[in-house]
C-alpha positions in Angstrom: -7.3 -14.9 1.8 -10.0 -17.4 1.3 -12.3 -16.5 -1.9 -15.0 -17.3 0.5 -14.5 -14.8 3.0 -15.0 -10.9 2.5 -13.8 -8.1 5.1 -17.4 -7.2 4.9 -19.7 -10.4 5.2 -21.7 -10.6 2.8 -22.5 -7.7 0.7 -26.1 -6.6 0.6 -27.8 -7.3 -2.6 -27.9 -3.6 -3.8 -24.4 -3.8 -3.9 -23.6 -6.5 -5.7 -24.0 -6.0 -9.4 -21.8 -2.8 -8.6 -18.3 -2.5 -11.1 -15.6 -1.7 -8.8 -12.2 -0.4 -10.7 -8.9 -1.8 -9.5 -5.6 0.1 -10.8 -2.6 -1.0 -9.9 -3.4 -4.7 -9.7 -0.7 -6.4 -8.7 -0.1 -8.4 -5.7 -2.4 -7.0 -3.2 -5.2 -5.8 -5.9 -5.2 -9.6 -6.8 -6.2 -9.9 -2.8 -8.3 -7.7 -2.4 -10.1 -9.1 -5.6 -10.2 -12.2 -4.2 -12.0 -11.1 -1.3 -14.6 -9.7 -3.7 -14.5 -12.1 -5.7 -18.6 -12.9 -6.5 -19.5 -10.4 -4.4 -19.2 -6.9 -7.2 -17.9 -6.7 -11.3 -14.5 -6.4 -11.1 -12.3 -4.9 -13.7 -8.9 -4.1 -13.9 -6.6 -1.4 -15.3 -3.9 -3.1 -17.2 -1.0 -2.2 -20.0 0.5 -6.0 -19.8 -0.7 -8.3 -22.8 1.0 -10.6 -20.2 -1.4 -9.9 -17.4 -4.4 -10.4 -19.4 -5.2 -14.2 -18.9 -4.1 -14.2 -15.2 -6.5 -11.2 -14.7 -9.1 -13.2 -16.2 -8.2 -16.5 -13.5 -8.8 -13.9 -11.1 -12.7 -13.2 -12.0 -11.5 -9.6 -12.7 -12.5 -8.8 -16.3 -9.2 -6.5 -18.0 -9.3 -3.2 -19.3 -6.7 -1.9 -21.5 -5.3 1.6 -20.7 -1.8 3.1 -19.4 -1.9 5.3 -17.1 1.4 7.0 -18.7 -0.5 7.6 -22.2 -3.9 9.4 -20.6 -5.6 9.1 -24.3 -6.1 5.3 -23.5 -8.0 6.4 -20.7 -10.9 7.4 -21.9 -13.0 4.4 -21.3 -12.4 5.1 -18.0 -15.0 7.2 -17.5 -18.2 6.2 -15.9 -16.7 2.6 -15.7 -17.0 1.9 -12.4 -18.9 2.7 -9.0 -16.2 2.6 -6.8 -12.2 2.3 -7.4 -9.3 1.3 -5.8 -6.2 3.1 -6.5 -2.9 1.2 -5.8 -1.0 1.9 -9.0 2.9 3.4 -8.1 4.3 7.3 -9.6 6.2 6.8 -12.6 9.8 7.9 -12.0 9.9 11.8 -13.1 13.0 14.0 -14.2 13.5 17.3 -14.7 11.4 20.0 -13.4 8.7 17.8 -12.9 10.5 15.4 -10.6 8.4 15.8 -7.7 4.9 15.3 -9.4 2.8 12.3 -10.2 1.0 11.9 -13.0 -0.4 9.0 -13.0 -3.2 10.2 -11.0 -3.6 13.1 -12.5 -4.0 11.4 -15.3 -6.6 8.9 -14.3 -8.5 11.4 -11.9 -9.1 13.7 -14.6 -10.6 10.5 -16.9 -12.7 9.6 -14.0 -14.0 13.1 -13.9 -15.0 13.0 -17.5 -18.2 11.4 -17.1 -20.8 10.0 -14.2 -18.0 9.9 -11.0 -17.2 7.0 -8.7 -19.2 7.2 -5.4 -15.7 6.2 -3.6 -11.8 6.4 -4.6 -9.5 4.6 -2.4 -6.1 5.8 -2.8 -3.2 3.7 -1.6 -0.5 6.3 -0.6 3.0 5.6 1.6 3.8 6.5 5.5 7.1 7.9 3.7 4.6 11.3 3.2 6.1 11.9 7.0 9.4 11.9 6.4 12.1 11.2 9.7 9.8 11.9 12.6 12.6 11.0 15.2 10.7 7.7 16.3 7.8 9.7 17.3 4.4 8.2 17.2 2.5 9.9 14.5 -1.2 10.3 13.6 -3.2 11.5 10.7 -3.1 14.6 11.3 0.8 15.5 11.4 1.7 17.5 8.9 3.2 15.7 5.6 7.1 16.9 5.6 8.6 14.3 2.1 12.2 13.7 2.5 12.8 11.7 -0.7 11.6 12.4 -4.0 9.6 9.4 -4.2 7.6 10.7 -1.2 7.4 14.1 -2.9 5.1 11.9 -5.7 3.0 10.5 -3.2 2.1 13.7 -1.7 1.1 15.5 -5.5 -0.7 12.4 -5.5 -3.0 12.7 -2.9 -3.7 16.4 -3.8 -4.6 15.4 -7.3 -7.1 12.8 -5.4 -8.5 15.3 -2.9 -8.7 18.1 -5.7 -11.3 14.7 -7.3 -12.8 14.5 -4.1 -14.0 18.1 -4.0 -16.5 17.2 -6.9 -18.5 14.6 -4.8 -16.9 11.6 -4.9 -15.7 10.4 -1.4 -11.7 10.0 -1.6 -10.5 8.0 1.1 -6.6 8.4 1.4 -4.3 4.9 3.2 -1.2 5.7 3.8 0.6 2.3 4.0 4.0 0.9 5.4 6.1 -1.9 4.9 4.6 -4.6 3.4 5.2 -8.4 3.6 3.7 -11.6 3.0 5.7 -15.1 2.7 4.3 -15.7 -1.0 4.7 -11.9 -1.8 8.2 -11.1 -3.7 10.8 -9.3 -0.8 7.9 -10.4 1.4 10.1 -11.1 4.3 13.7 -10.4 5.3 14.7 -13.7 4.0 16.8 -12.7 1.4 18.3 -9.6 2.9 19.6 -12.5 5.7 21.1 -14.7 3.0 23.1 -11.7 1.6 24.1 -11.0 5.6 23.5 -7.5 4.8 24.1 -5.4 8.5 21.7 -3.8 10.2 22.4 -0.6 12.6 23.1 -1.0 16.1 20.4 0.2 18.6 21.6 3.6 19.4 21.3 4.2 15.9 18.1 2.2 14.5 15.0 3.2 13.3 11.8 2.2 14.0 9.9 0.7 10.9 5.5 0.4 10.7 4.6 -2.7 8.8 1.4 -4.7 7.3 0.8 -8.6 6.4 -0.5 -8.1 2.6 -3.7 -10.1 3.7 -4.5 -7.1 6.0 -3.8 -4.7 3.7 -6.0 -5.9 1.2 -8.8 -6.9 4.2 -8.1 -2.3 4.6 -8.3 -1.7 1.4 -12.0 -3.5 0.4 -13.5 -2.4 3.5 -12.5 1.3 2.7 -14.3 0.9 -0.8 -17.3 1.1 1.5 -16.5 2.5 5.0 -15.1 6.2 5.9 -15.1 9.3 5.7 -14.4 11.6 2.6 -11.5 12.9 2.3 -10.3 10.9 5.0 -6.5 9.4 5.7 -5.6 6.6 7.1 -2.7 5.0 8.6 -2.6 0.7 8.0 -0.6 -0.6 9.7 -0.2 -2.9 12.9 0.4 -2.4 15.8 4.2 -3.1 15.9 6.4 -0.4 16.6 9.7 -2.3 15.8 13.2 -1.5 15.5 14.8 -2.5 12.2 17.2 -4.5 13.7 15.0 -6.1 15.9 12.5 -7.1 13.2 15.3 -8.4 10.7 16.9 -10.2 14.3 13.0 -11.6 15.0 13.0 -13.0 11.6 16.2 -14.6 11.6 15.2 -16.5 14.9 11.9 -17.9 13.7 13.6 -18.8 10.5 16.5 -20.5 12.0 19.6 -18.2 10.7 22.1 -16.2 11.6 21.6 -12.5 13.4 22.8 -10.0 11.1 25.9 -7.8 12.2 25.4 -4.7 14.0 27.0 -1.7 12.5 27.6 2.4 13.3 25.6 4.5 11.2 28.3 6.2 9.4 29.6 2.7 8.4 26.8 1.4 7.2 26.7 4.9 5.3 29.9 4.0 3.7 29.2 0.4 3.1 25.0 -0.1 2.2 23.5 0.6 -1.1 21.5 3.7 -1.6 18.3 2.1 -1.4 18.9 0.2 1.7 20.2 3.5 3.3 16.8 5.6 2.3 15.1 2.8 4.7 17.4 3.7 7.5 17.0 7.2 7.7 13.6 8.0 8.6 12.2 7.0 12.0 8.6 6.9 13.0 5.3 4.8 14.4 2.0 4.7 13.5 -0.5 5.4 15.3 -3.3 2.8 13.8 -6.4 3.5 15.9 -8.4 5.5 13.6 -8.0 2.4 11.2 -9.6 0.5 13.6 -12.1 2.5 14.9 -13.5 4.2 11.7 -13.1 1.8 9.3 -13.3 -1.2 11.5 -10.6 -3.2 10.5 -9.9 -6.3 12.4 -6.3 -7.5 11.8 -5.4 -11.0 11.4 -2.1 -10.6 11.8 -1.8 -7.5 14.7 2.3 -7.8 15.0 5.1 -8.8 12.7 5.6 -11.5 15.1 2.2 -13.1 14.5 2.6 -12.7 11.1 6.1 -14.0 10.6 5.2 -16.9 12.5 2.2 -17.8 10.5 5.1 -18.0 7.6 7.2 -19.9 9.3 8.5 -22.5 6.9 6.3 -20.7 3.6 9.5 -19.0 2.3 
């Protein structure tokens, strides 16, 4: 996204000495920093000596702190008018396996002194669990199916519990994302490996969203929205798995991937592959649109992939 374009316009003037936080700043914090680039003080959460200077090229001025080690998160408090939450769960074991925190962690720093106006919160469409292909909309109950999922959802608790002391929490729950310059961006590699998909009477259907678009979502939610709202972004796809992977191979010039039975591909795909394939829903995406106002650039997979044509 061009540094000279914002989601928003230009910001008004009583905005734009404003420190907004950004955790979690990897590939689409740096995009939605470089939307707001100019336009806010910008600061970022980081634990990576090695992020440091790249941070800096960014116009987002660092701030050590791990969010695993909540003493080095003191500074945290008061820092910032509005902040956008991106960072992942750490992996938990034991007893605690289904909890994140992470957040808990950083929402309790935040709550230790002056509080944010506006926490944005990017969450995952897994929260839903296998829907059957249904469409869904924000207000289906949350039903986890993996443990990853089971994080997501303690996380979004521990932001609403925040958002209960005045701040507005604003909750995205986000699907696959891709981007030609983004790593696993595209199903480019999974077509080199020829890795199968499932035939039709099997598949899935998958919810999907260009990075640029996400990041577009997430600055304009720093200042649009209800509090304690969710929202789904996503496009307006819809797709089957193996017609997205089978759209991306035509564009790209390569070979279809096989078609396989379920219980084959049960026998034969890694576990992380399979975790893809066995939840099936789509998104309903209007109250994206209409509340927060987004505009995408890229409203399909198709659009999207084709803009990449020849990027990756």
């Amino acid at each position: 996204m061009p540094s000279n374009q914002s989601p928003l316009g230009a910001l008004p003037a009583r905005f734009r000495r404003e420190r907004v936080l950004i955790v979690g700043c990897g590939d689409v914090g740096l995009r939605a920093a470089n939307a707001l680039r100019g336009r806010v003080q910008l600061m970022a959460l980081t634990s990576s000596p090695g992020k440091l200077q790249r941070l800096r090229d960014a116009g987002v001025k660092p701030v050590i702190g791990n969010l695993d080690a909540p003493d080095t998160l003191r500074r945290l408090a008061g820092i910032a008018k509005r902040v956008l939450h991106l960072a992942p769960p750490a992996r938990e074991e034991g007893a605690q396996w289904w909890r994140d925190a992470r957040t808990t962690a950083l929402v309790r720093a935040l709550a230790r002194r002056s509080l944010p106006s506006v926490l944005v919160y990017g969450s995952t469409s897994g929260v839903y669990g296998d829907c059957g292909g249904a469409r869904v909309t924000e207000a289906r109950p949350v039903r986890p199916g993996t443990a990853r999922a089971h994080r997501r959802v303690d996380a979004e608790r521990a932001v609403r519990w925040f958002g209960r002391m005045g701040p507005a929490v604003r909750v995205l729950r986000i699907p696959g994302i891709y981007a030609p310059d983004r790593e696993g961006g595209t199903p480019r590699e999974r077509l080199m490996k020829g890795l199968p998909v499932l035939r039709r009477e099997d598949d899935v259907y998958t919810n999907h969203i260009h990075a640029d678009d996400l990041a577009r979502a997430c600055v304009v939610a720093l200042w649009r929205g209800g509090s304690q709202r969710v929202f789904h972004v996503n496009d307006d796809s819809g797709i089957l798995m193996g017609d997205y992977v089978d759209l991306a191979a035509d564009l790209f010039g390569m070979a279809r991937p096989p078609r396989i039975a379920r219980d084959d591909a049960q026998r034969d795909l890694p576990p992380q592959l399979l975790s893809f394939m066995g939840e099936s829903r789509r998104l309903d995406n209007g109250r994206m649109k209409h509340e927060l106002r987004v505009r995408l650039r890229y409203p399909t997979v198709e659009s999207g992939l084709r803009s990449d044509e020849g990027a990756g």
